[in-house]
C-alpha positions as CSV (number, residue, x, y, z in Angstrom):
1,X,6.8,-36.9,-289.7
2,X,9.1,-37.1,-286.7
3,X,5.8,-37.3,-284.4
4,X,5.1,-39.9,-286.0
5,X,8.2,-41.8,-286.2
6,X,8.0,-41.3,-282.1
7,X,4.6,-42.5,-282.0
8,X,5.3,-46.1,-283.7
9,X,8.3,-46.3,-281.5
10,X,6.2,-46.1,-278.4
11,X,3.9,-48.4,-279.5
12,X,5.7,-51.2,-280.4
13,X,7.9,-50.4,-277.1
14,X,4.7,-50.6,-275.3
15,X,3.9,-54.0,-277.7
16,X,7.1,-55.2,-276.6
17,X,6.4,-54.7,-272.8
18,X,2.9,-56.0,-272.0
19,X,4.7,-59.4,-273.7
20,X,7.6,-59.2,-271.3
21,X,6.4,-57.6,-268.0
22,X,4.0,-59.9,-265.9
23,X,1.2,-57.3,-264.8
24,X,1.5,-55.2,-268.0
25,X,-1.6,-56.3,-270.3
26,X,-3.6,-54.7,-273.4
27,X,-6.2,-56.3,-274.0
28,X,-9.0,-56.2,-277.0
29,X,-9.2,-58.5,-280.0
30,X,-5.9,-59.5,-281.7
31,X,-4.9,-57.6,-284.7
32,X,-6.6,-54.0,-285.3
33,X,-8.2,-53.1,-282.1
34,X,-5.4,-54.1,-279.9
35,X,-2.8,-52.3,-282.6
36,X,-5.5,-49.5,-282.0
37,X,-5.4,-49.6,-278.2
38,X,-0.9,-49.7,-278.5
39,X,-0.7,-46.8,-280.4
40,X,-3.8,-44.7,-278.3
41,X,-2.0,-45.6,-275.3
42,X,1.3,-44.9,-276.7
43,X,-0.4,-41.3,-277.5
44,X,-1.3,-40.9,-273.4
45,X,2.2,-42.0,-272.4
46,X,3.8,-39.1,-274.6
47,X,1.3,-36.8,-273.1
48,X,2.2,-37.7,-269.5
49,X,5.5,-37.6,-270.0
50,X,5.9,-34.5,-272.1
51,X,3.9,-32.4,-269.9
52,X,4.5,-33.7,-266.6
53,X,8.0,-34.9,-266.5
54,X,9.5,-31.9,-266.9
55,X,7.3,-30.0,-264.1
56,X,8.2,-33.4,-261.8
57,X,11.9,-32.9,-262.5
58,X,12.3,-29.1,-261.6
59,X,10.2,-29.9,-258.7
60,X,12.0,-33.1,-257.0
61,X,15.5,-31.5,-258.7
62,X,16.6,-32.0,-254.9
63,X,15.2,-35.4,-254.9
64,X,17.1,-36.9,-257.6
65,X,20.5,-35.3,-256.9
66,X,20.3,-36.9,-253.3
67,X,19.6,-40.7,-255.0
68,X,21.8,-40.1,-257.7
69,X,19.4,-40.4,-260.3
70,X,17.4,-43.2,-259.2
71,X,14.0,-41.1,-258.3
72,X,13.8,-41.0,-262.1
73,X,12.8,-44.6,-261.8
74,X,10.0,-43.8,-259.6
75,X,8.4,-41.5,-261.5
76,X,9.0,-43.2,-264.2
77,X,6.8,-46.1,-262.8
78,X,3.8,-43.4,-261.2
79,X,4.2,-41.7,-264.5
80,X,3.1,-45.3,-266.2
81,X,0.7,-46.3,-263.5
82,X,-0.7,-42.4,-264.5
83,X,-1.4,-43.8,-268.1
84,X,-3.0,-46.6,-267.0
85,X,-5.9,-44.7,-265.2
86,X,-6.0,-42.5,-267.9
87,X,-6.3,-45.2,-270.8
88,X,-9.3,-47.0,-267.8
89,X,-11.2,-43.5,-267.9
90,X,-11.4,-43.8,-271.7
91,X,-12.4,-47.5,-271.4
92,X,-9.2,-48.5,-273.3
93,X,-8.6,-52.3,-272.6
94,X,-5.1,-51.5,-270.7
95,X,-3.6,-52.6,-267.7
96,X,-1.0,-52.4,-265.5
97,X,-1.1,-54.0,-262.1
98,X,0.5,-52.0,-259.0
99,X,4.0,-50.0,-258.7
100,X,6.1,-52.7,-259.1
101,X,4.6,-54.0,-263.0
102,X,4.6,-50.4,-263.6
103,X,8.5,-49.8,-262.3
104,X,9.1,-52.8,-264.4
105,X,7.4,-51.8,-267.6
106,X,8.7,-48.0,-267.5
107,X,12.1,-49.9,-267.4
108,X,11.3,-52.0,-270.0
109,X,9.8,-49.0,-272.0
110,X,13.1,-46.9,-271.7
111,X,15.1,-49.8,-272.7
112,X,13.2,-51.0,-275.7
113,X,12.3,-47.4,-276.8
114,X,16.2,-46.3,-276.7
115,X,17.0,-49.6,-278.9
116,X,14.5,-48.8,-281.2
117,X,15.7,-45.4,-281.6
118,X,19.4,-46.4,-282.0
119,X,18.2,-48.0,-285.2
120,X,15.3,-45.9,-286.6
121,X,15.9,-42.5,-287.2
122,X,13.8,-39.7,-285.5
123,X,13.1,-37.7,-288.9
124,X,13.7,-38.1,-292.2
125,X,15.5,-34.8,-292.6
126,X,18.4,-35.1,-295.1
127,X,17.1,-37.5,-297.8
């Protein structure tokens, strides 16, 4: 249930984003197919960034104690620019246009994700 939960969150983060960020688009029909596309996509993102953030981070350890953190928000943007090749190889209608919409959408992403998950609980373990 808690993949789930996670899932949802990303989408409508990712919802949230392409109507924020200039350069960050989904496109497709309104309603089904583009709720369709948010939640595929969604899907690819957690992929990326479950399997290739950590590997990135023990990798360029070096790299973001000497920037004090900020390399995260590099990768963060190639990790979203990532996704978006991935979702064009599988002919999903999503776009994001160069580094700096991506570096602006991961931001945007992380921030919207993190206040959605302040209010939505990750499981429903306890009830």
């Amino acid at each position: 249930m808690g993949f789930l939960i996670r899932l949802a969150i990303t989408a409508i983060a990712l919802w949230i984003t392409t109507l924020i960020v200039p350069g960050v688009e989904v496109g497709g029909r309104p309603g089904g197919n583009t709720a369709l596309t948010l939640v595929v996509v969604a899907l690819i993102f957690g992929v990326v960034n479950a399997v290739l953030k950590p590997l990135i981070r023990v990798v360029g350890c070096v790299f973001y104690l000497l920037t004090l953190g900020l390399f995260a928000l590099v990768v963060n943007a190639l990790l979203f620019l990532l996704t978006d090749r991935i979702a064009g190889a599988l002919d999903l209608p999503f776009q994001v246009d160069g580094f700096w919409a991506a570096f602006w959408g991961a931001i945007v992403m992380t921030v919207v994700t993190w206040l959605i998950s302040v209010v939505v609980p990750d499981s429903l373990e306890g009830r």
